[in-house]
C-alpha positions as CSV (number, residue, x, y, z in Angstrom):
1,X,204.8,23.8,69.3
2,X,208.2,22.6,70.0
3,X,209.3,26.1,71.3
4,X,206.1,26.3,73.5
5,X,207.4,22.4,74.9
6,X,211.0,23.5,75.6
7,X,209.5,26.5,77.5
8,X,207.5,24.1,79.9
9,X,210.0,21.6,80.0
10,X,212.7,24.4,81.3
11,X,210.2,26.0,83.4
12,X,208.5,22.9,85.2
13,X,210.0,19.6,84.0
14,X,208.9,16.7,82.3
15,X,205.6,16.0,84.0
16,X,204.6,19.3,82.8
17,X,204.8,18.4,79.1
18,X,201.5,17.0,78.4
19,X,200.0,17.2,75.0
20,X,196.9,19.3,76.7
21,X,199.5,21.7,78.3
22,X,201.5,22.1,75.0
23,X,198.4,22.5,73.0
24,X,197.3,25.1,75.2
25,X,200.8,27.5,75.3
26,X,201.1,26.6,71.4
27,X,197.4,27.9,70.6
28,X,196.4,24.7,68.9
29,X,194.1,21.9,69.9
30,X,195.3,18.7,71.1
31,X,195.2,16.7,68.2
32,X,197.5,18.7,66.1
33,X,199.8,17.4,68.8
34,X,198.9,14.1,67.8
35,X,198.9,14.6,64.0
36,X,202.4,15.8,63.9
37,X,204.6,13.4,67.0
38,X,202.3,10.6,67.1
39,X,201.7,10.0,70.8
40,X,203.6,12.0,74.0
41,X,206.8,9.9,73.7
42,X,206.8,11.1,69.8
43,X,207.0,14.9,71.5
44,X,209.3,14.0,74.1
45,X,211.7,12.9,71.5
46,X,211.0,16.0,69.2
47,X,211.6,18.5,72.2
48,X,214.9,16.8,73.3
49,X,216.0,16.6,70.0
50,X,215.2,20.4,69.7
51,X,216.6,21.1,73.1
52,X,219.7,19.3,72.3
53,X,220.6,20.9,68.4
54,X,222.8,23.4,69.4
55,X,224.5,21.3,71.8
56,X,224.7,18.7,69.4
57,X,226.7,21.2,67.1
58,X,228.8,22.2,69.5
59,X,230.0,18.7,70.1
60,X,230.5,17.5,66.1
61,X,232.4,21.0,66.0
62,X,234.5,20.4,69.0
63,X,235.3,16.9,68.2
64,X,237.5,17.3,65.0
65,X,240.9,18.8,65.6
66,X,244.3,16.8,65.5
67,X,244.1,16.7,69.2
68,X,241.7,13.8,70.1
69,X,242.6,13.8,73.9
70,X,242.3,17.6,73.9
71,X,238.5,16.8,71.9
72,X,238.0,14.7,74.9
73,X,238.4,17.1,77.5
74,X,236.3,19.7,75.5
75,X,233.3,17.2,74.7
76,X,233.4,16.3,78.5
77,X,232.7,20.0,79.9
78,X,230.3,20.8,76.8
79,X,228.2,17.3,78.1
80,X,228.5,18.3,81.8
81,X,227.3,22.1,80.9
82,X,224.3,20.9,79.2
83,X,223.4,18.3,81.6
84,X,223.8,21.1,84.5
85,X,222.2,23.7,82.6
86,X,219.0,21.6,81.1
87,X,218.8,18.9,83.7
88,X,215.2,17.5,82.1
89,X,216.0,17.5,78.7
90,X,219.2,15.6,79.8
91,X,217.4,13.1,81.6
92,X,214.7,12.6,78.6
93,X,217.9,12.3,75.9
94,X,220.6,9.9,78.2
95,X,218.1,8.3,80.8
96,X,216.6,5.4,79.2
97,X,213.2,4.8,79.0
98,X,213.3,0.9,79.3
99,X,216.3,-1.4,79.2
100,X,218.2,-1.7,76.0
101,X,216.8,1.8,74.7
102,X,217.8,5.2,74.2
103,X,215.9,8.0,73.0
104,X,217.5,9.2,69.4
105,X,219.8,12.9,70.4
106,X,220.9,10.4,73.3
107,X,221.9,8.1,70.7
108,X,223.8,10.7,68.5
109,X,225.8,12.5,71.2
110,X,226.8,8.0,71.4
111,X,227.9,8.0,67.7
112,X,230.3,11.3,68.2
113,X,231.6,10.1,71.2
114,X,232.4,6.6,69.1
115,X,234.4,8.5,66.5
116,X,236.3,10.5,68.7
117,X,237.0,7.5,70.8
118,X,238.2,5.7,68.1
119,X,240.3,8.6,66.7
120,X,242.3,8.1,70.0
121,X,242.4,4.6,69.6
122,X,243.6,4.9,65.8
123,X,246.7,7.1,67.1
124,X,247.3,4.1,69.7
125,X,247.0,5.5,72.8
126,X,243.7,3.9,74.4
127,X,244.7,1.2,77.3
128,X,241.9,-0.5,76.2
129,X,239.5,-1.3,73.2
130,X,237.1,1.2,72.0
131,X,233.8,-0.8,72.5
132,X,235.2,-0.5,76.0
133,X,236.8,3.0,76.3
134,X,233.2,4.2,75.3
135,X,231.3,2.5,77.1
136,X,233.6,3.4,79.9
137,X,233.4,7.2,78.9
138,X,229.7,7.4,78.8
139,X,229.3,5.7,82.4
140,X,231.9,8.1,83.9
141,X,230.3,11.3,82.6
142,X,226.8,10.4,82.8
143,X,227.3,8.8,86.0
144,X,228.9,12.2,87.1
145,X,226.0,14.7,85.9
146,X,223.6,12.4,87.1
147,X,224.9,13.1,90.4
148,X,225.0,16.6,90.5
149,X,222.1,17.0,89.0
150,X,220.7,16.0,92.5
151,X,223.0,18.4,94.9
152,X,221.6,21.9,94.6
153,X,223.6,24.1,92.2
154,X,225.2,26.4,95.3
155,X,226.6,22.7,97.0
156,X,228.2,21.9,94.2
157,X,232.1,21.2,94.1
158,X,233.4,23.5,90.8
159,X,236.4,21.7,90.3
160,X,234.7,18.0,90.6
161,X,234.0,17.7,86.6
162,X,238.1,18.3,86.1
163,X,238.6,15.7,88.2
164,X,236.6,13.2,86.8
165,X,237.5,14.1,83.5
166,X,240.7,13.8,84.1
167,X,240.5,10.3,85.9
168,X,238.9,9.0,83.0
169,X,241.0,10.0,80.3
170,X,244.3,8.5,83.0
171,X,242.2,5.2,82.9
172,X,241.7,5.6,79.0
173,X,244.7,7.2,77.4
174,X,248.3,6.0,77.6
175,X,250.2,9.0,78.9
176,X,253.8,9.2,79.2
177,X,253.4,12.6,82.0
178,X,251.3,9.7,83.8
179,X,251.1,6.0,85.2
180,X,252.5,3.9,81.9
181,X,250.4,1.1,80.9
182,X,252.3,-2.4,81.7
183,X,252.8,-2.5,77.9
184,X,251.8,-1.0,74.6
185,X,249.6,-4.0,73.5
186,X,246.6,-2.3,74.5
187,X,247.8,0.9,72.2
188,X,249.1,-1.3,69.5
189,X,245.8,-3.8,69.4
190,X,243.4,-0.8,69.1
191,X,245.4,0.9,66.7
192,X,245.6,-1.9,64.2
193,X,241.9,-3.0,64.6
194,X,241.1,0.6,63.9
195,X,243.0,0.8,60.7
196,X,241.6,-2.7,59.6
197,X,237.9,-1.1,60.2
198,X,239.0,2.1,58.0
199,X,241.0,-0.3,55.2
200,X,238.0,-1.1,53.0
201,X,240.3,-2.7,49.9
202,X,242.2,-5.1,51.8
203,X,243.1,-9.0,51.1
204,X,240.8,-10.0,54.5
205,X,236.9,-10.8,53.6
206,X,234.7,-9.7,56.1
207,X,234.4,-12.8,58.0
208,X,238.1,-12.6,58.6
209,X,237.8,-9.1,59.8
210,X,235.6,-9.0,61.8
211,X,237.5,-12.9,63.5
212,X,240.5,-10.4,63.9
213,X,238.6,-7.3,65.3
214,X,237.2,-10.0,67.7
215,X,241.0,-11.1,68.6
216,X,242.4,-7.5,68.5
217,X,239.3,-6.3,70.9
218,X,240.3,-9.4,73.4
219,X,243.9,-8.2,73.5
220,X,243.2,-4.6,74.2
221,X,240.6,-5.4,77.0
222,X,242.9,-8.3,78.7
223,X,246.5,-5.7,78.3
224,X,244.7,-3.1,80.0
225,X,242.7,-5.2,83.2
């Protein structure tokens, strides 16, 4: 059933994936549909989620060597090749359905993005904290594929993504080849509320950790405005 949804969904978009339409090119009657994802949201989700598993892999895999900037730049054009490449199941998994929400792959490609953020940040070379610098990351390359998902593919500037990419890990990353950062505060705060997060047997309780994460997180975000 899901393979029968990820063909329509390639082939015609979203709209077209109704439970009658799926039931009909899986060779089942409707409410098997019903019995196994709940309601069409529940197969939404399941079709993005099976849409988005080899991507997924890609990313955990590309997002562990002992070059986090590098992991950057490879997470970047493995987002922006998906988005390009399967432009409805990228707006079903980062597009979100109501305010405050985000459908669950979306949410997971989020949670890799964290951890590699924060691996720069525990080297010290974000400008800026990490709540921020992925929050910042996310807008910049969703923000980006939403664009071009709306210029037809023959229109579209090829070297645009390394730009972009590029501009975001310059407003990010403290980079010596590049425009210094007025100080190293920002690298130094990040770094040390990074290492407080990963020390689990220190003297601090929580409450005292998460007062100084609080502190280290204004620092960051104030050094690097």
């Amino acid at each position: 059933m899901l393979e029968a949804a990820a063909d329509l969904l390639r082939s015609n978009g979203i709209e077209a994936v109704s439970t009658r339409a799926v039931a009909a090119a899986a060779g089942v009657q409707p409410p098997a549909i019903y019995r196994q994802f709940g309601d069409k949201q529940g197969l939404l989700d399941a079709v993005t989620g099976f849409v988005l598993q080899n991507y997924l892999q890609d990313k955990r895999q590309a997002a562990v060597t002992d070059d986090p900037v590098q992991d950057y730049r490879d997470i970047w054009d493995l987002h922006v090749d998906f988005g390009l490449e399967h432009p409805d199941c990228y707006i079903l998994a980062y597009v979100q359905p109501r305010p405050g929400s985000m459908p669950p792959p979306g949410r997971e490609s989020l949670e890799i993005l964290h951890r590699l953020i924060s691996r720069i940040g525990d080297h010290g070379l974000l400008r800026m904290s990490v709540k921020r610098a992925v929050q910042f990351a996310h807008a910049a390359a969703m923000g980006f594929v939403l664009s071009q998902i709306r210029v037809p593919p023959g229109e579209r500037d090829p070297q645009l993504s390394e730009v972009m990419r590029e501009s975001s890990i310059a407003a990010m990353v403290i980079d010596g080849s590049r425009q210094p950062a007025p100080s190293d505060l920002p690298g130094r705060a990040v770094a040390l509320r990074e290492a407080l997060v990963a020390d689990a047997n220190g003297e601090l309780t929580p409450n005292e950790k998460a007062l100084m994460a609080e502190w280290l997180d204004r620092l960051a975000d104030r050094s690097a405005s």
